[in-house]
N, C-alpha and C positions, 0 to 999 in steps of 0.2 A: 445300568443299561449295558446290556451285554451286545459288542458288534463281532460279528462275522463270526460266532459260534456255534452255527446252526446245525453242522455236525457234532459238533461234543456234547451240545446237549440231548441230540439225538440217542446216542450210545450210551449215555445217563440215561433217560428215560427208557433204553429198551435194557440195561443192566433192574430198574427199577421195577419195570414190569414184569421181569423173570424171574427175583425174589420176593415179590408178591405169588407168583402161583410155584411157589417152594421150589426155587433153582437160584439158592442162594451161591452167593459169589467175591471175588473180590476187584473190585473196581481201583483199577490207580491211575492217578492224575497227575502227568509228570512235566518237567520243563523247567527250562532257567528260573534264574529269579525274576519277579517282575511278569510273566508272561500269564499271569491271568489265572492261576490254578486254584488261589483264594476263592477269585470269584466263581469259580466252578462251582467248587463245594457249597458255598452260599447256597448257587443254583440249584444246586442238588439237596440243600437243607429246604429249602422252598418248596420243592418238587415233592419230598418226601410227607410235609406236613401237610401236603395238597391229598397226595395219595390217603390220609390217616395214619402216616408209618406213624411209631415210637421212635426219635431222633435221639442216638445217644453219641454228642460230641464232645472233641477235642481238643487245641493249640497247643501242640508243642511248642516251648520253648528254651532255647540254650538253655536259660538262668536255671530253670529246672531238670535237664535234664536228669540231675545224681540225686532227685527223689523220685525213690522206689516206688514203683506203682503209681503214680503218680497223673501219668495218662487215663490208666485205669478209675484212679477215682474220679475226675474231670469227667470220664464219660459215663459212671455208672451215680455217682453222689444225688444229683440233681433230681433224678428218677428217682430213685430209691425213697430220697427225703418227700419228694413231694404224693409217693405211691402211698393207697393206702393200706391198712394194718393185712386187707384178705387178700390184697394182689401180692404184699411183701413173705406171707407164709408161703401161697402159692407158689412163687420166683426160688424160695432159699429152702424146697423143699428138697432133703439131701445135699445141704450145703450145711457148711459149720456155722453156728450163729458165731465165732468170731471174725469170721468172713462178713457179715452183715456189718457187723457193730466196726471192723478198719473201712470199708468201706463210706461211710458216713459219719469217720471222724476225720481230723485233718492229716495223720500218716496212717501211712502203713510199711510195718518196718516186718522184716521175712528173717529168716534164718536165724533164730535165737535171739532176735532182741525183742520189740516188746510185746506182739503179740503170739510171739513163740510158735511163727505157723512157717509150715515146711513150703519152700516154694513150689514142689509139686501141687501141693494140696491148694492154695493160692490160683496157679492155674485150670487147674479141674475146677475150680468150686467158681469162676469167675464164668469160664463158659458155659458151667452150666445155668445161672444167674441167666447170661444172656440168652441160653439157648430157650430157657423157661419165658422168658418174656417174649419170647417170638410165638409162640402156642396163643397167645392173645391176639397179638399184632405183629404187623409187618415191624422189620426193627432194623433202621439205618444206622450204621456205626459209621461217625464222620473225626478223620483225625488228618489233620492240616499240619503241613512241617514234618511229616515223619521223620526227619534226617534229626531231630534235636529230640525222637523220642527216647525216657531213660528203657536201659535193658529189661528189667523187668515187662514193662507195657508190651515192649516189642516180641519177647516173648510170648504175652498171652496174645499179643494180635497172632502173630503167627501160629500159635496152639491152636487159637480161635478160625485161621482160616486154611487150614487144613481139615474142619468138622463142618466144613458151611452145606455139604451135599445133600440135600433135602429138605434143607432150611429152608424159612422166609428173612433171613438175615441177610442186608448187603452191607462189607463192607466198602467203604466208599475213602480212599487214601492219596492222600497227596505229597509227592515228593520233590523236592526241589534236585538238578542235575547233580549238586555235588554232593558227596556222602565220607563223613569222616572213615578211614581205615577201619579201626577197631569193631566199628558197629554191620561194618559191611557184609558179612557172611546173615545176621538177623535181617537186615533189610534186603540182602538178596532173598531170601524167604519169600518174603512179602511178595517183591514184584514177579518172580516165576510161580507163584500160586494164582499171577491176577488172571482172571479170565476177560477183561478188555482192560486196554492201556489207552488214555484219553492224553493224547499231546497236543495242548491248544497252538495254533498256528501263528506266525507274526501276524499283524494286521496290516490291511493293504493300505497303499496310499489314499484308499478313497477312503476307508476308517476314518488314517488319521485327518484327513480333512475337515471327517462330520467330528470329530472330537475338536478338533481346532475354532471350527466355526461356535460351539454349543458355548468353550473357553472366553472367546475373541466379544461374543455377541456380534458377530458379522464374519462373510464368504470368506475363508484365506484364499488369496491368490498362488498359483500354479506354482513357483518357483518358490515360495515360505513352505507349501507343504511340500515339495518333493525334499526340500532341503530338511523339514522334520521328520521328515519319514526315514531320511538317511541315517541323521543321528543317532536317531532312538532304535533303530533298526526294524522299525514296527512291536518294539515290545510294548504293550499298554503298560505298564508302569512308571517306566521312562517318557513317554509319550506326555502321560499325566505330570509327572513332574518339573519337565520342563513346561507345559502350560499352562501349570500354576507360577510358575517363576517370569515367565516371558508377559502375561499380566502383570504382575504383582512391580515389575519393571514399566510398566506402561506405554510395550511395543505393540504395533497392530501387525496382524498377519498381512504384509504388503509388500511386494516384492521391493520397495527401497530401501526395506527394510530388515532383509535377506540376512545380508551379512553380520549385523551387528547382531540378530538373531542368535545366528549361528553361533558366535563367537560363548555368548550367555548360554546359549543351549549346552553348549562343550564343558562349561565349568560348574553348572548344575548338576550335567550327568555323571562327572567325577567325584563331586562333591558326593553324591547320593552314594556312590562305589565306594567314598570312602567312610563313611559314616555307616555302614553294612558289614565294612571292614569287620570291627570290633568285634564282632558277634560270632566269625569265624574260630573254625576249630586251633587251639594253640600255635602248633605248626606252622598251620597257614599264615600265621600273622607274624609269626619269628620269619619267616624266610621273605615278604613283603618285605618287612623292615631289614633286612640283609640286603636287597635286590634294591631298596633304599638308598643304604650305607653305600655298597659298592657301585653302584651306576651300571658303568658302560663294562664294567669288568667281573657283573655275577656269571662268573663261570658256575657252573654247577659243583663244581668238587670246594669253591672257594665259598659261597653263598652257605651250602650245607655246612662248611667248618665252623664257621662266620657264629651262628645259633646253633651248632650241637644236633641236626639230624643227620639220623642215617639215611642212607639209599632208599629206603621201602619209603620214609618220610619224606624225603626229600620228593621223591619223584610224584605222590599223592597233593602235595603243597600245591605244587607246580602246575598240577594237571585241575586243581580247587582254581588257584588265582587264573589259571584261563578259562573255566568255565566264567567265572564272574565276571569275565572281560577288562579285568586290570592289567593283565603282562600277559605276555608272548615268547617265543622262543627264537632266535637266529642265530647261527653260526653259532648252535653251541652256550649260547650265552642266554638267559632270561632276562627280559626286560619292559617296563612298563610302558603302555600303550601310548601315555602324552607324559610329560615332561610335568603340568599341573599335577598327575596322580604318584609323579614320585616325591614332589615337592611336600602332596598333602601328606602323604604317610612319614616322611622324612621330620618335618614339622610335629607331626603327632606322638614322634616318640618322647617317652619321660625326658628331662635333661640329663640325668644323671647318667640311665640307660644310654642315651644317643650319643653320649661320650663316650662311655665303656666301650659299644659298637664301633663305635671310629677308631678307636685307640688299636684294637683286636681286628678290625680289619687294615690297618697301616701293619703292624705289625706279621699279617697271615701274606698281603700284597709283597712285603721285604723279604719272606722267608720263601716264597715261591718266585723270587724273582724277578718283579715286576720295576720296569723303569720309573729309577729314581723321582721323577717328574709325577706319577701318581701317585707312587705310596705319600711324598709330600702333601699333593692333593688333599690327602685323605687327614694328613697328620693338621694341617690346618684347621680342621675341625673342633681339635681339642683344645686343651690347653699347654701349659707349657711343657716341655719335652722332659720324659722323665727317662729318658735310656739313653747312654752315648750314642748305637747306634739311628738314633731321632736326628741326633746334632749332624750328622754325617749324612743322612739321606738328604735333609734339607739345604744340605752346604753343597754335595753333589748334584743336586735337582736348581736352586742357584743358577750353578754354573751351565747345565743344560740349557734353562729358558733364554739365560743370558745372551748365549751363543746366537740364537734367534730374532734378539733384540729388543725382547721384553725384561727392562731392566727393572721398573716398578717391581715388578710378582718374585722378581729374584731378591730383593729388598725384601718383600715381605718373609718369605722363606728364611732368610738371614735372619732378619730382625726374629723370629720365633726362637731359632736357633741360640741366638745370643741370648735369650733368657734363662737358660740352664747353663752357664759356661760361668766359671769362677770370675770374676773381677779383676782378677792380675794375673791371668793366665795365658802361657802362648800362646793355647788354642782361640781363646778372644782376640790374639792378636790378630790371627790369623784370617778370623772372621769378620774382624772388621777391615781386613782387607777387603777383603768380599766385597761387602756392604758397601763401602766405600768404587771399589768397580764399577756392583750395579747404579749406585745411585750417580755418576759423574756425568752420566747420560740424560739427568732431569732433574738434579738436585748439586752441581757442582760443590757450593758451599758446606753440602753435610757432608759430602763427597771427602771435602778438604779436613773437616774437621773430624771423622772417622781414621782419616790416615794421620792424623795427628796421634791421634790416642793410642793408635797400633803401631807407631813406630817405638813409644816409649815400651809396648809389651816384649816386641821382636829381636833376636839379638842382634849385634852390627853383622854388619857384613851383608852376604846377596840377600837374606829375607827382607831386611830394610830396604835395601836398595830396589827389589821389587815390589815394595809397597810402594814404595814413592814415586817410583814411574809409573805407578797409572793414573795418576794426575795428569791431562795433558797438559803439553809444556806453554801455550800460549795463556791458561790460566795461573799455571804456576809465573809466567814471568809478569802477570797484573797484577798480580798479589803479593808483597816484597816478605811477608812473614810465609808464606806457602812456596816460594822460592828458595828463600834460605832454609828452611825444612829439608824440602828435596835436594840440596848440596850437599848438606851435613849426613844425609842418610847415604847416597850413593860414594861418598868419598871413600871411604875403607876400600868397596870395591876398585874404583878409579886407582886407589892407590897400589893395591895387588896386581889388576891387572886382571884379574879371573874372577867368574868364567869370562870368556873372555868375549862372548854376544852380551852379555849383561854390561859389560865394560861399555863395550861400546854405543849401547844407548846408556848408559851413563855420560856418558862425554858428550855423545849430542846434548843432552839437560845443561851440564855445563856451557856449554858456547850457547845456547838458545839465546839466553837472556844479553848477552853480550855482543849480538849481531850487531853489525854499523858501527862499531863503537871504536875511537882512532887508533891508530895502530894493530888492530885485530883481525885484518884483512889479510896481511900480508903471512900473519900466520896459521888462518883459517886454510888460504889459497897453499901453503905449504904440507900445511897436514891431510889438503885433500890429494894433494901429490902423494906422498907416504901412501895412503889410500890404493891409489890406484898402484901405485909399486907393489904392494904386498900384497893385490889382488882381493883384498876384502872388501869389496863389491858386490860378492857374491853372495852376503847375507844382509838379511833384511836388517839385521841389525847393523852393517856395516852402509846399506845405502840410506839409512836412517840422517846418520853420523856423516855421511855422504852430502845431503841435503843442506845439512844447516850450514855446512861449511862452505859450499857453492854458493848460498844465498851471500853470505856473509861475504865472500871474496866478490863476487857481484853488487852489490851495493858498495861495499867501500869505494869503486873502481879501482879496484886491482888486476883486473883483468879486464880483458877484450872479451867480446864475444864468440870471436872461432877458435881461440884457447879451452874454453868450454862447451863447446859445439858436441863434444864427441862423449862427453860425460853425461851432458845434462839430456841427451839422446835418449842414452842408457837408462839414465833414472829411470825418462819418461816412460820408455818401453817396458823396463822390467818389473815397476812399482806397481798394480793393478788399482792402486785407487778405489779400496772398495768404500762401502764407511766408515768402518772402524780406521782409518787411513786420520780420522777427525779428531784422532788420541793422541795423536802422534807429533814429529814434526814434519810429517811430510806436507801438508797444507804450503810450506816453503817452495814446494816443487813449484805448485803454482802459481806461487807470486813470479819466481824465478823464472819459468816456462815467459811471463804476462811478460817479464820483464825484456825476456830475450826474444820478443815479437814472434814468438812459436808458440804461443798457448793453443791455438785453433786445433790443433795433433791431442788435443789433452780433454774436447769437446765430449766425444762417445763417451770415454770413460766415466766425465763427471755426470753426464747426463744419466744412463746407466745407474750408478752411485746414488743418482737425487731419487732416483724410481725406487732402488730396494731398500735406499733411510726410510722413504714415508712406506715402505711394506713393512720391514723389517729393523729398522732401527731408527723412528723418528727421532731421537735425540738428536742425531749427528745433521741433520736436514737443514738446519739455518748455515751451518757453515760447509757443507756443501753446494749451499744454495747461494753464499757469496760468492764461494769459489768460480761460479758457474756466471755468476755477471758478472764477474771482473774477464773473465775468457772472452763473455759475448761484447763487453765492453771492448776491448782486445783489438775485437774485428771490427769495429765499429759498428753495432747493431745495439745503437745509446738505447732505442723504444724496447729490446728486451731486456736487457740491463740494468734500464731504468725499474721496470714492472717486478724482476727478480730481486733485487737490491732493496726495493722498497719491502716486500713485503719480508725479509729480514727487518728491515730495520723495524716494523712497526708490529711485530709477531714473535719475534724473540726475547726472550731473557737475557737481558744485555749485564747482568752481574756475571753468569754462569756461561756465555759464550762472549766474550770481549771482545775474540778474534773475530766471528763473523761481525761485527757493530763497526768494528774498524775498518776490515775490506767494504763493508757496504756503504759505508760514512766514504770511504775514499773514492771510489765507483760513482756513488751522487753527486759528490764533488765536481768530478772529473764530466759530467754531464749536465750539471749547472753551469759552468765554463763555456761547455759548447754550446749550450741553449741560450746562453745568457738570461736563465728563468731564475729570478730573484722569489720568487714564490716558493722554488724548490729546493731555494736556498734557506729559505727562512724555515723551512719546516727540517732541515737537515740544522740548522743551528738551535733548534726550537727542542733537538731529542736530548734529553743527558746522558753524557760521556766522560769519558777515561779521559780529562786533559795532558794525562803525563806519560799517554799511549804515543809517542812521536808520530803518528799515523792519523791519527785524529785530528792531532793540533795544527799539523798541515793542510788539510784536508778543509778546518775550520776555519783557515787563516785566508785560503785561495779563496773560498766559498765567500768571507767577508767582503774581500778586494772585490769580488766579482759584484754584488750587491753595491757596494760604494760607487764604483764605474756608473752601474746601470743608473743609479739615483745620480747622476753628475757630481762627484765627487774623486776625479782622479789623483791627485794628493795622497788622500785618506787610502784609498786603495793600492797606492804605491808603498806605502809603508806598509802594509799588510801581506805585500806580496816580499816587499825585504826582511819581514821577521820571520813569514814562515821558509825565506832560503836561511836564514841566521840558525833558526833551530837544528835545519837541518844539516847544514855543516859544518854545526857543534858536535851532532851527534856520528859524523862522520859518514852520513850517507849523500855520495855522488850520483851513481846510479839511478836517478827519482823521475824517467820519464812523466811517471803518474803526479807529479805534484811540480808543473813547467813553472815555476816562478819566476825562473829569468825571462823566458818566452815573454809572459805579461808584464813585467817590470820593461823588459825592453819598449814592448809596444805604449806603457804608459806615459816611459819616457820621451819616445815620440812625441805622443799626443799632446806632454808639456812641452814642448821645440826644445829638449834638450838631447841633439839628437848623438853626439859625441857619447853621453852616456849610455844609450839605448844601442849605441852597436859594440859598445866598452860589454854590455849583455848579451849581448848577439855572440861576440866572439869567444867568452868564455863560454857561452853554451854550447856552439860547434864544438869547443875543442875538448870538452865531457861525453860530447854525443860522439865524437870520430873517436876516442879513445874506448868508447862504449862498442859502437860499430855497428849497430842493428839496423836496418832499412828507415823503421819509424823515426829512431833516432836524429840520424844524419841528415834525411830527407826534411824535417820537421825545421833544424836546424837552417839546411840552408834557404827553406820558403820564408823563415824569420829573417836570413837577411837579403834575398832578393825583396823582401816588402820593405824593407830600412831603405833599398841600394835604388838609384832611379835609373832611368834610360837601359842600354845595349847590359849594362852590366847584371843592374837586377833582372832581366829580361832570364840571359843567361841562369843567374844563380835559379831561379824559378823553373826555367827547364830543365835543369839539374837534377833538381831536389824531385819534379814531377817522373824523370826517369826512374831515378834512385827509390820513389815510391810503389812502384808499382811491384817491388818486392816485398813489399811489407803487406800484413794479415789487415792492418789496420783499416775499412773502406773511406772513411769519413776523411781522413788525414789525406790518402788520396784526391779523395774528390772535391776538400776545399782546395789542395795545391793545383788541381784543373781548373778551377774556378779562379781563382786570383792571375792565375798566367791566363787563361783567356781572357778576360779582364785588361790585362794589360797589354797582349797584342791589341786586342781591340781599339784600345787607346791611342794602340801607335800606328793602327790601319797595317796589322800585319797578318799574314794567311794564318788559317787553322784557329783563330780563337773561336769561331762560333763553332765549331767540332769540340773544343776544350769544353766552352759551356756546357756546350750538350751532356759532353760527357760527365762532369758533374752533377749534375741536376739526375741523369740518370742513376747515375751512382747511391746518391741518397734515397730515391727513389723508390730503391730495392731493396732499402731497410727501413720504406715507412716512415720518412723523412722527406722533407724538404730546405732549401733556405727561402730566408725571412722573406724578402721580396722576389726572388725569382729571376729576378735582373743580371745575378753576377757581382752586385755593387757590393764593395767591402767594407767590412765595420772595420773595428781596431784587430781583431784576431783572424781577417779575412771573414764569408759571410757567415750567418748566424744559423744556425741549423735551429729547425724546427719539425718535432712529428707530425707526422697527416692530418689533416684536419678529420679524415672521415677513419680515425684510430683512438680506441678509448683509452691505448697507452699511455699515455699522458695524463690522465688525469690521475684522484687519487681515490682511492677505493670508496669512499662513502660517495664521489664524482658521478663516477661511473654507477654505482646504483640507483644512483639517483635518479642518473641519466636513463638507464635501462627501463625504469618504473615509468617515466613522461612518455618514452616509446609506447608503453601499454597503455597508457592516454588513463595513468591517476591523477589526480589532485596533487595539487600541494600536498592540502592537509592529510588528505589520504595516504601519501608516502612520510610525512611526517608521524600521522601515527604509528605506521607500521615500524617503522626505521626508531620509532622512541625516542624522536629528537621532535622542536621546535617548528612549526610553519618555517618560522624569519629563518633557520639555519639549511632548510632543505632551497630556501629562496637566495641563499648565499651562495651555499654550494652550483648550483644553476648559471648564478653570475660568473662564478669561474669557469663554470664547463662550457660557457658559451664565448668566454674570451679566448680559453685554450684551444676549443676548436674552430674557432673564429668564425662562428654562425652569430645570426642576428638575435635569433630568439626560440622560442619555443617550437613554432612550425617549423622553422627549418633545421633543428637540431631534430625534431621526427622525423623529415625527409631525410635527412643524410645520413643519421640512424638505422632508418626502418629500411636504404638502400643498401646501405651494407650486410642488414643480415640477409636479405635477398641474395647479396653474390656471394656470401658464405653459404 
C-alpha cells in the first residue's frame, strides 16, 4: 500500500506512457534512505507489466559492487535465458555471440581476462541487445541502489541513456542521497540525462496515523501520532520500523502511553542507523568510528588524522553521515545526533581496533595540545600505559580533577599510571603520593598505607616530608603506627630547618599529637610568641603551626583569654576555611574559636565550606559538618546541632574521619546533658569509638552520669562524672568548658547533702573559668554557685552570672541563668522575676525549644530544655520518616514495606515519636504535623 503518492506515481505513468509511443527516457527516483523509492520501482515494475512492457531489473548491492557487469547481467540474464531460440537471433543480430554466451553465464570479466572482450565492444553490443528487444516491446529497465552499482553497469547505463531518443525504452533508476566520491562523476551522468526526477515526499501525519492504526489494530490517539510522526520525520521506513518494534513491545498507540513510546521509538531508529552503518562506503565508517573515539573533541583536522583521510575524504564522509542523519556539525566540531548512536558504533568496533583507535587518538589529543584531563579520558580506554609520556598525562590530569574535588577519578588515573612504573622506582614513589592524596578523601586507610610504601621509595628529606603531610594530622594522631611514620619522615626537615614553610608545617605534625599533654603548654604558648615576633603569621604555613599551638596553650590553661584575643582574631580572619582546610590542622581553629565563646564569627565561612564539600569536595563534608554543630552548639541552637551532629555520626566512615566522630560524639553529649534525653544517650553510647581518643571518653563518661541521674541512680553517676574529670587532668586539659564535670559533680553532690564537697566543686570550677575568662565561662560558673549559695547571697551571685551572660554567644546558658534567677526572686516575692521568666522561655523559644514544664521549676542543672513539640528535630531519621508517611495517612504496613523494615519496628518507631513530641497518638501527631507544614 502506497500513501500519499499520488503524484509520483502520476509522473511514472506519464514517463511510462511516452516510451510506449517511442519518447524513451530516463526516469530517476531519488531521496534519503528509507523514503519509499523501493517501493516506487515496485510500482513502476507493476505498472510496466500492466502496460505488456518487457521488464529488465536490477539490485544493486554493496557486496557486489567489484563485479564487472554485474548489474548488466541481473538485468539482461533472466530474459535472455527464458527467450526463445528466434527472439535471441533476432536481439544479438550484430552483436558478438560471446556477448550472448557472458551474458547468461555467471561472470563476465572485460579487458583481457576471460572472455577477452574490449569494453568498448561490451558496451555497444549490450545496448544494442536492448535496443533490439524494444522493436518488439515496450522495455522498462529497473535498477534500484544505483549508488552500489559496479563501474562497468554504470557505464553502459549511461552509454545506454544517452541513445534513448526514439526509443520505446524507459529507464526507470533509483538513487539514494548519498553517493560515494569515486563513482560520482558516472552517476552524475545518470541524473542530468534524467528527463523527470520523482522525490517522494515525507508522509504526513495523517499517513502516519492510517499506518499506525493498520499496526496497532485500533485508532492511535492524537499525541502517539504527532509524537510518531516527529520521530520518524515522516519517512516510511522509519515509520514501519518503529511499528514493528512498538508492537512487538506490547505498547497501544494511547496517549499514556506517549512517552515510553517515544523513548522505544528513539532506540529503534538508532539502532536501524546503525545496523545500515555497515554497508557504508569505507570512509564513511573510519570517520563514524573516529567521531566515536573522540566525542566532544572531533574536530575535523583531528577526526581525519585519527583514520588517515584526506580533505576530499574527509569532508565527503561528513556530508554521507549527515545525510543518513547520524551526526551533525557545530562549532567546528562533528558530532553524533544522541549519545545512544555514538555508544552504538563505539561498541561496534573490533576490540583490537577500538584500542589501536583510543591509543592514536590519546596520543594525536597530547600532541596538539589538548587538556591533560582528556587526553587521560581517552588513555583510559586502553590498557596499560606503554609511553612515559602516558605516565605523566595521567599524573597531570590526577592532579587537575583533584583540585576539583573528584578524588575517586584521580585514583583511577593513578592507579593506570602505576602499572607501567618500575617497582622500586622514585617515580612510583612519587605516584603513590599521588594516589595516596587522591584517595584520603574516601579511602583514608589505603591513603595511609600508599604513603607508607612511598616513603620507603623517596629520599629523606623535603620529598618524604611532603609525602607525609598529606596525611591529615587528626588521622595520623589515631593511628599510633601512621603517626610515628609521619615524625620519622618530617624530621630531617625539622632538623634543617628548610625549606623553611615545609618546616613549619612539619612542626605543627609534631605538636599535633601532643596537644593537652603536661607541661606542653607553657611551651606551646612560648613558641607561639616566637611566632608572632618573627612575624611568620603571614604564611599559611606559619598560621598552620600558629593553630596547634594556641589550641594547645588554650586547653592546658596557660593562658587567659584576652592574651589571645588578638591572635586567634587573626587566625579567624585570615584562614578562609575552605574544605581542603579538612587536611589540615586548622579544624583546631574551631575548636579554639568554640572554646573562646567566639565561634558565631566562624558561622558564614563553615556554612559556605559545607556547600562547596558537597559540590565540590564531598570527602571533607562530615568534618565540616561537625565543625559546624559544634559552632551552632556554641550558640545554643542544641535542635540544629543536634540534627547536624547526628547525621555525622550515623553517615560517616568513623575509621577514615575520627575527627568528625569525636566532635559529634562530644556536641551529642553536650546536648544529652541539656535535654536530659537518655534515649539520645543510649544511642550515642550504642556507636563504636576510639576509647583512647580523650574526647570520646569524656564525652562517654558525662553521657553515662547523665543516664544513671535520669534512671535514679546518683552515686553511680557521681563516679562517672569524677573519672571523666580524672582522665582529663591526667591528660592535662583545663580548658574543657564542653565536658562540665565538676558542674555536675557539684550539683550531684548536692543532691547527696554533701554540700561542703559540692561547693569544694563549685570553687575549683570558678577559679579555671576566671583564669579562662570567657562570658560562658564565668557566667556558668557563678549560676553553679548562686544555685549551691541560698538567700541575698545566691540571689546576688545569680545576678551576676545573668549580667556577665549576656556577653556570651551561648543562648541557652543565658536563658537557663534567667530562669533560675527568676525562680528565685520569685520565691522571695521579689520584683522582675516574672520579666526573668519571660525572658527565658523566650529565649528558647527562638531556637525551637522549650523547658520541660514551663513553670521555671528547676531540676539539679536548673530547668530541663526540650525541642518543640511541633519540630521533627528531635527525632531520628527513620522517626521522622516515618512520621512524614502517617502525615500522608499510609498504613503501618504500607510504610513498613516501603521503609524494608518490620510492621512491630515502624510501631516502635511511632511510640517514640509520639513521647518525643508529646502527642497522644496518631490523629494528633497528623494535626500537628499537617499544621506545621501549612505555616511552612
Amino acid at each position: 500500500m502506497l500513501l500519499e503518492r499520488d503524484a509520483e506515481r502520476a509522473a511514472i505513468a506519464t514517463a511510462l506512457n511516452a516510451a510506449a509511443g517511442g519518447d524513451g527516457s530516463v526516469l530517476l527516483v531519488s531521496g534519503p534512505a528509507g523514503s519509499g523509492k523501493s517501493a516506487l520501482l515496485r510500482d513502476t515494475t507493476a505498472a510496466a507489466f500492466g502496460a505488456g512492457a518487457r521488464v529488465l531489473r536490477a539490485d544493486a548491492t554493496r557486496l557486489e559492487e567489484d563485479f564487472a557487469f554485474g548489474i548488466a547481467q541481473q538485468l539482461c540474464r533472466p530474459v535472455l535465458v527464458a527467450a526463445g531460440e528466434a527472439e535471441r537471433d533476432r536481439w544479438f543480430q550484430g552483436a558478438s555471440e560471446q556477448i550472448l554466451r557472458a551474458l547468461t553465464e555467471e561472470r563476465l570479466i572485460t579487458d583481457g581476462h576471460e572472455h577477452y572482450l574490449p569494453t568498448e565492444a561490451v558496451l555497444y553490443g549490450l545496448h544494442t541487445v536492448v535496443h533490439a528487444m524494444s522493436h518488439d516491446d515496450l522495455v522498462v529497465v529497473i535498477v534500484d541502489d544505483l549508488q552500489w552499482a559496479d563501474q562497468g553497469s554504470l557505464r553502459l547505463l549511461g552509454y545506454l541513456a544517452k541513445r534513448l531518443s526514439g526509443s520505446r525504452i524507459l529507464l526507470a533508476l533509483a538513487l539514494a542521497d548519498e553517493c560515494e566520491a569515486p563513482k560520482y562523476p558516472l552517476v552524475h551522468e545518470l541524473v542530468t540525462a534524467a528527463a523527470r526526477i520523482v522525490v517522494p515526499a515525507p508522509l504526513s501525519r495523517s499517513a502516519v496515523a492510517s499506518m499506525a492504526e493498520v499496526a496497532f489494530g485500533e485508532r492511535a490517539e492524537e499525541p502517539f501520532t504527532a509524537m510518531l510522526h516527529e520521530v520518524s520525520r515522516g519517512n516510511p521506513a522509519d515509520v514501519a520500523t518503529v511499528l514493528t518494534g512498538l508492537v512487538a513491545e506490547g505498547l497501544r498507540p494511547v496517549a499514556a502511553q506517549t512517552a515510553a513510546a517515544e523513548a522505544e521509538a528513539v532506540r529503534l531508529l538508532d539502532h536501524r542507523v546503525l545496523m545500515s552503518l555497515g554497508s557504508q562506503p569505507p570512509a564513511v565508517l573510519a570517520l563514524a568510528r573516529a567521531v566515536a573515539v573522540l566525542g566532544d573533541l572531533a574536530e575535523p583536522g583531528l577526526a581525519a588524522d585519527l583514520v588517515g583521510l584526506d580533505d576530499v575524504e574527509y569532508s565527503a564522509a561528513v556530508q554521507h553521515l549527515e545525510r543518513l542523519g547520524l551526526a551533525g556539525r557545530e562549532d567546528g566540531r562533528i558530532g553524533f545526533v544522541t549519545t545512544s548512536v555514538r555508544d552504538g558504533i563505539e561498541s561496534a568496533i573490533p576490540v583490537e581496533l577500538r584500542e589501536d583507535l583510543y591509543r592514536r587518538a590519546a596520543r594525536l589529543l597530547y600532541e596538539h595540545g589538548r587538556p591533560a584531563e582528556r587526553v587521560a579520558e581517552t588513555l583510559m580506554k586502553v590498557g596499560i600505559a606503554e609511553d612515559p609520556w602516558e605516565v605523566r598525562i595521567l599524573s597531570s590530569a590526577a592532579g587537575s580533577v583533584l583540585e576539583r574535588g573528584a578524588g575517586e577519578l584521580a585514583a583511577r588515573y593513578l592507579r593506570r599510571a602505576l602499572l607501567n612504573t618500575a617497582p622500586d622506582s622514585e617515580e612510583r614513589g612519587r605516584l603513590l603520593v599521588e594516589l595516596a592524596a587522591a584517595e584520603r578523601g574516601f579511602d583514608l586507610v589505603a591513603a595511609a598505607r600508599h604513603l607508607s610504601q612511598a616513603l620507603s621509595l623517596l629520599p629523606p628529606g623535603p620529598q618524604q616530608a611532603e609525602a607525609a603531610l598529606w596525611i591529615p594530622p587528626a588521622f595520623a594522631a589515631a593511628a599510633p603506627n601512621v603517626g610515628a611514620a609521619v615524625r620519622a619522615a618530617v624530621e630531617p626537615v625539622l632538623r634543617e630547618g628548610e625549606p623553611a614553610e615545609l618546616a613549619l608545617r612539619a612542626e605543627a605534625r609534631t605538636w599535633y599529637p601532643g596537644i593537652g599533654q603536661p607541661g606542653r603548654g607553657e611551651a606551646a604558648l612560648a613558641r607561639l610568641t616566637e611566632l608572632e615576633l618573627t612575624e611568620r603569621l603571614d604564611t599559611p604555613a606559619g598560621r598552620e603551626l600558629a593553630v596547634v599551638l594556641l589550641h594547645s596553650a588554650v586547653l592546658s590553661g596557660s593562658v587567659p583569654v584576652d592574651d589571645v584575643e588578638t591572635v586567634l582574631k587573626r587566625l579567624v580572619s585570615e584562614e578562609p576555611l575552605d574544605p581542603r582546610h579538612a587536611y589540615t590542622s586548622l579544624p583546631l581553629l574551631v575548636s579554639t574559636a568554640v572554646l573562646a565563646d567566639g565561634a558565631a564569627v566562624l558561622e558564614p565561612a563553615l556554612t559556605a565550606a559545607a556547600q562547596a564539600a558537597q559540590e565540590h569536595w564531598p570527602d571533607t563534608a562530615p568534618l565540616i559538618a561537625a565543625e559546624l554543630a559544634e559552632v551552632k552548639l556554641a550558640q545554643g541552637e542544641l535542635a540544629k546541632a543536634r540534627r547536624i551532629a547526628l547525621g555525622v555520626l550515623e553517615g560517616t566512615d568513623h575509621e577514615a574521619w575520627p575527627d568528625a566522630l569525636a566532635r559529634s560524639v562530644t556536641t551529642l553529649a553536650q546536648i544529652a546533658l541539656e535535654t536530659q534525653d537518655p534515649e539520645l544517650g543510649e544511642r550515642l553510647l550504642g556507636t563504636p569509638m576510639d576509647g583512647t581518643d580523650h574526647r570520646v571518653f569524656a564525652a562517654r563518661r558525662l553521657t553515662r552520669g547523665m543516664i544513671d541521674l535520669v534512671r535514679g541512680d546518683p552515686a553511680t553517676a557521681l563516679g562517672r562524672f569524677l573519672d571523666c574529670g580524672r582522665r582529663l587532668e591526667r591528660e592535662g586539659w583545663v580548658t574543657t568548658p564542653q565536658y562540665p564535670w565538676r558542674i555536675w559533680a557539684a550539683l550531684v553532690r548536692q543532691r547527696l547533702g554533701d554540700l561542703a564537697a559540692a561547693q569544694a566543686h563549685a570553687a575549683e570550677e570558678d577559679q579555671f573559668a576566671q583564669a579562662w575568662g570567657t562570658p560562658l565561662s564565668v557566667g556558668r560558673s557563678l549560676r553553679l554557685q548562686g544555685m549551691l549559695t541560698g538567700g541575698a547571697d545566691g540571689i546576688a551571685l545569680l545576678q551576676e552570672a545573668a549580667g556577665i551572660l549576656r556577653e556570651s554567644e551561648n543562648v541557652v546558658e543565658r536563658a537557663r541563668t534567667a530562669v533560675v534567677l527568676g525562680a528565685r526572686l520569685l520565691d522571695a516575692g521579689l520584683p522582675d522575676a516574672e520579666e526573668l521568666l519571660a525572658e527565658g522561655r523566650e529565649l528558647v523559644k527562638a531556637i525551637g525549644a522549650s523547658w520541660l514544664d514551663g513553670t521555671g521549676e528547676t531540676e539539679l542543672n536548673g530547668p530541663v530544655l526540650r525541642f518543640s513539640g511541633d519540630s521533627l528535630g528531635n527525632l531520628t531519621k527513620t522517626e521522622a520518616a516515618v512520621a512524614r508517611l502517617v502525615v500522608q495517612g499510609w498504613t503501618n504496613q504500607r510504610i513498613a514495606d516501603s521503609l524494608g523494615v518490620t510492621r512491630r519496628a515502624v510501631e516502635k518507631n511511632l511510640t517514640g515519636t509520639y513521647r518525643k513530641l508529646e502527642v497522644s497518638g496518631r490523629a494528633e501527631l497528623i494535626e500537628r504535623l499537617g499544621a506545621l507544614d501549612q505555616e511552612s
